[in-house]
Legacy VTK file of the C-alpha trace (Angstrom):
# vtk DataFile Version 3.0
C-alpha trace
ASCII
DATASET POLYDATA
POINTS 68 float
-6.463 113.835 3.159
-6.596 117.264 4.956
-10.406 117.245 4.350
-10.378 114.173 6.600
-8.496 115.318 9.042
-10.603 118.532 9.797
-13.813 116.485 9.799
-12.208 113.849 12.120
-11.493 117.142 14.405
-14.943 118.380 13.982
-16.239 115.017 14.744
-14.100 114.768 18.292
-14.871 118.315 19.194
-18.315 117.610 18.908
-18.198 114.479 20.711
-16.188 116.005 23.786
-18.678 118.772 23.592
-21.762 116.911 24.125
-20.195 114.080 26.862
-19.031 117.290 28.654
-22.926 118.427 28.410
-23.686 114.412 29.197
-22.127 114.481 32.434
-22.913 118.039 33.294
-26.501 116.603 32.545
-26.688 113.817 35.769
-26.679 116.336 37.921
-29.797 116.405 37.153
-30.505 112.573 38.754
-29.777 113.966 42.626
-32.938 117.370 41.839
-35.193 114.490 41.377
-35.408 113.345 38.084
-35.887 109.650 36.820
-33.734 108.208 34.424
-36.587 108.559 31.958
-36.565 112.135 32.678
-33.089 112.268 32.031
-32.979 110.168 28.734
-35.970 112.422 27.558
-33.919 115.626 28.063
-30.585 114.779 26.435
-32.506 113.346 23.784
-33.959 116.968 22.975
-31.171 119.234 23.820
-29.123 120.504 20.960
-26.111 120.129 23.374
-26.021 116.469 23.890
-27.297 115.700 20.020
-23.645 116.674 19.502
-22.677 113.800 20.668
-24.236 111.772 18.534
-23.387 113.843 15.412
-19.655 113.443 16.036
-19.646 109.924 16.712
-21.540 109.431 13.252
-19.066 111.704 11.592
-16.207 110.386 13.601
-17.395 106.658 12.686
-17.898 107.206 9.050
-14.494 108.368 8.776
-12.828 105.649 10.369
-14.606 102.962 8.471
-14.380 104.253 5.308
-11.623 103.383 3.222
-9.469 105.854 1.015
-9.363 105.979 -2.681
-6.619 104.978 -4.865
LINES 1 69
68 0 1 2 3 4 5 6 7 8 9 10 11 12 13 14 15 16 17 18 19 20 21 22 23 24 25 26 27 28 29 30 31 32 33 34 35 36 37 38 39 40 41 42 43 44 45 46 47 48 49 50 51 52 53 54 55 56 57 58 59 60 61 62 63 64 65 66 67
């Protein structure tokens, strides 16, 4: 149980982390990048990948059911 708990905290941290880098990220629209450009860079910084990871960790946890 506390196991889960601490992942489900990783998972969240990591998720706030990379939306924080997410929307920290579009400021990058008004320099005069594309969309493309901007889907291309999030998709190769370590920063937003967090994102990603948590929701995958924060995900598995939710949907998977406890033992009894």
């Amino acid at each position: 149980m506390l196991s889960r708990i601490m992942l489900f905290l990783l998972g969240f941290s990591l998720m706030t982390i990379g939306f924080t880098y997410l929307i920290i990220y579009l400021n990058l629209i008004t320099f005069g990048y594309t969309i493309i450009d901007y889907l291309k860079y999030i998709f190769t910084h370590i920063g937003s990948l967090c994102t990603f990871i948590g929701l995958i960790i924060v995900s598995y946890l939710v949907f998977k059911g406890e033992k009894k």
